[in-house]
N, C-alpha and C positions, 0 to 999 in steps of 0.2 A: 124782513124775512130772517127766521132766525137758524141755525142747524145745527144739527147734532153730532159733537164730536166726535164720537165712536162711530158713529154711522158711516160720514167722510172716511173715517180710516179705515174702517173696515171694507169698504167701495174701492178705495185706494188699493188695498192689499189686497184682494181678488184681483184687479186689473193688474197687478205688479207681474212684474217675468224674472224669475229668476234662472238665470242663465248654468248655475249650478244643476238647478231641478230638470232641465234640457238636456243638458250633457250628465250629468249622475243619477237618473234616476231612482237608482236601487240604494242609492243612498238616505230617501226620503221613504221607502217601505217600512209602513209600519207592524208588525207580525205581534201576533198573539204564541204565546207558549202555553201548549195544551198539561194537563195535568199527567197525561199519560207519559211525556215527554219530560216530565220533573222529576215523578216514580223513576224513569228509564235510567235516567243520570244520576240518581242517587244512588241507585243500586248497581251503579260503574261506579263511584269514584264513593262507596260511604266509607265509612272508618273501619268496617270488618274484612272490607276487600282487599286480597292479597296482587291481584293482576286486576290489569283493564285492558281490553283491546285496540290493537293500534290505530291511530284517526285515519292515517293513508297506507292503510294495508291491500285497497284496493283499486290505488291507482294505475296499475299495469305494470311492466315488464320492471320496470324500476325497483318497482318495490317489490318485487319479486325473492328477494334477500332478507326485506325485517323483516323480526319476527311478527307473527303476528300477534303475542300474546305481551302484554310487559308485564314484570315483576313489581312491585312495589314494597320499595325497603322500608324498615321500620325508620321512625324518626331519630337521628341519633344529634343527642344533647353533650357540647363540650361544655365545661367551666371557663369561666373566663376573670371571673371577675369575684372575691370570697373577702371575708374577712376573719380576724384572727379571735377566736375562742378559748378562754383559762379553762381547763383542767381543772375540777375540785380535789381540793386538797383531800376529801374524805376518801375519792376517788383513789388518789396516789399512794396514799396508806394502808387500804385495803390490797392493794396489786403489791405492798411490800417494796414501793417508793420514797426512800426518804431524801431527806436534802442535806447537803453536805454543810461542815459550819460554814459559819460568812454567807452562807446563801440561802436563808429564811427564807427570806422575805420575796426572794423570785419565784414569779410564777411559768409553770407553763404551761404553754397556749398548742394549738391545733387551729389549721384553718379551715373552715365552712364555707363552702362557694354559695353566693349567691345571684348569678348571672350566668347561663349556658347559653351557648353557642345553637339553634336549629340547624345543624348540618345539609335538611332537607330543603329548608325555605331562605335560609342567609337570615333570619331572625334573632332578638335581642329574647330572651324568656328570663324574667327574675319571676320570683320566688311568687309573690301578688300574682301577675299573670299567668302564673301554671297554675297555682288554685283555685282560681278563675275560673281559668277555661278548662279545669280539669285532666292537665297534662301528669301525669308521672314520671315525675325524673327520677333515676336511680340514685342515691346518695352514697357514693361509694368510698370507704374510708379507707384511709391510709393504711400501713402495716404496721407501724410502731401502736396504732388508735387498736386496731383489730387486737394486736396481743394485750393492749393495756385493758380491753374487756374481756376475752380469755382468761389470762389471771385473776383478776375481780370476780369471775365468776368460779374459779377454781380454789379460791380463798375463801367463799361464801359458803362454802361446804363445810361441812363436820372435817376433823382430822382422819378419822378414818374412811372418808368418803374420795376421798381426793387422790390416792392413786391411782382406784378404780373410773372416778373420772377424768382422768387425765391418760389413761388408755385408752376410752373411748375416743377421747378428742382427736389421739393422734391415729386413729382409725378412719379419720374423713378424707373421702376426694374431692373433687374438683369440680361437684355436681350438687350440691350442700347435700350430704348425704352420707355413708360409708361405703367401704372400701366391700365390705359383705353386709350380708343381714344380721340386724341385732342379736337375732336367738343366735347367732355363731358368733359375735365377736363376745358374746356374754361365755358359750362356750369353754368358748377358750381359754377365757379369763379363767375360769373355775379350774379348768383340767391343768392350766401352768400353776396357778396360785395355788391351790390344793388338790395334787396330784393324788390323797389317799385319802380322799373324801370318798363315801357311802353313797351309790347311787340313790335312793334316798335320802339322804340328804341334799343332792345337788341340784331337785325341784325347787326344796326352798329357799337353797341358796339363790338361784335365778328369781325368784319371785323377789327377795329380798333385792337385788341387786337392782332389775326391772322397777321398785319402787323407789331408790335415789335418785335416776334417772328423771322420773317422773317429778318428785319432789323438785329438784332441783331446776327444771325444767330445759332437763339438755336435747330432750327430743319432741320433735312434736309429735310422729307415727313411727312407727318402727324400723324405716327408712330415711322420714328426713330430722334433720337438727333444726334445732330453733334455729329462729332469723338472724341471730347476732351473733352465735357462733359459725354458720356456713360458709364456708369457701367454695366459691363461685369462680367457674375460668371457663375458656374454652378448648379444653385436654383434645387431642388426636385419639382415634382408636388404636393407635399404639400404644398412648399414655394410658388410655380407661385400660388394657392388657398389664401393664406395669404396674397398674393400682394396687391388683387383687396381690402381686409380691410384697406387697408392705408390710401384710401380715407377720409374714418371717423377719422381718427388721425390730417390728415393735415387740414383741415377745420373741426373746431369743432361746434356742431350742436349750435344753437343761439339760448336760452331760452326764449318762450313766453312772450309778455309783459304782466302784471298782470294786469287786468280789476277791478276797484271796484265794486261790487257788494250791492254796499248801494244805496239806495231810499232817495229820500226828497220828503217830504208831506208839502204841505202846505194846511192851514186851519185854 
């Protein structure tokens, strides 16, 4: 007589008891998740959603205090871990960087992070896995890196071009943008720089002006600056009120010419 051994075992294992499936049974539920119920949860927790609703918002008196709604903050990425990057020498020559004797041959460096911190999840993200998964991390540069491309770009210009960009630069707030709108900081430049210019002529000066601008590519619209020159913060509505005073710092008002006030008499 001969048997079959799946058969045996499978006989066996029906007649078996297991003493967990007695005492736990809802541990051995098997549940289907409907598609409606996939839709429902994606559209809680997708990546545009700024709030989700609380899980035990309606357990009773208790939970009577949370809120019902949460917030969800963005993901905030620290550096952690960078390495150190040379500075092109054509770089430092252009910004008007030279090097002292005895020090040719040193270079200098800036460091590049390449490993943040997920503040949200306790995660490792380098450089490979944000590109990946298609994270954007902000890459935010030092002050000494920020001015050493302000200069290079202020040096890039004509001679004649570089006062006037360098008013505008010092025209920006803390929003990558300016302190007013271009047709006024352009303005004013004309009415301090040539106070007895031809209002006819001061179309084409603005036109003229409005095209360095462009050339050189300091603005992108007529409100904001390109990417590499904006400064970025997070100002108080007190500070954005302070901004618009900057005006009178960067062009200082031009004292009246003095008129004599003496008579000649002849007789």
């Amino acid at each position: 007589m001969t048997y079959n051994l799946n058969s045996v075992i499978a006989e066996a294992a029906d007649r078996a008891i297991d003493p967990d499936r007695l005492k736990y049974p809802n541990l051995f539920n098997t549940r289907e998740i409907s598609s409606e119920e996939i839709n429902r949860h994606q559209a809680l927790y997708g990546a545009g959603v700024k709030t989700i609703e609380h899980p035990y918002q309606f357990i009773g008196r208790l939970a009577a205090s949370v809120n019902k709604i949460i917030p969800i903050d963005d993901p905030k990425y620290i550096p952690v871990t960078g390495q150190y990057r040379v500075v092109p020498k054509s770089k430092l020559k252009t910004a008007g960087w030279f090097h002292e004797k005895g020090f040719s041959r040193s270079a200098v460096t800036t460091v590049e992070p390449d490993m943040w911190l997920d503040t949200t999840t306790g995660e490792l993200i380098t450089k490979k896995v944000a590109r990946e998964s298609g994270i954007r991390i902000p890459m935010v540069k030092s002050i000494s890196e920020r001015m050493l491309d302000t200069t290079c770009r202020i040096q890039q210009c004509a001679p004649s071009e570089r006062e006037f960009v360098t008013y505008v630069l010092k025209m920006r707030n803390r929003r990558g943008g300016l302190v007013v709108d271009l047709d006024t900081v352009v303005a004013l430049w004309i009415s301090h720089k040539y106070p007895e210019m031809r209002s006819t002529d001061k179309s084409r000066k603005r036109r003229r002006l409005a095209a360095i601008l462009e050339k050189r590519r300091i603005m992108v619209n007529s409100q904001t600056l390109a990417s590499d020159l904006q400064v970025l913060g997070n100002p108080t509505k007190q500070e954005i009120i302070e901004e618009s005073a900057r005006v009178f710092d960067v062009l200082k008002p031009k004292a009246k010419p003095v008129v004599s006030s003496r008579r000649t008499f002849s007789g």
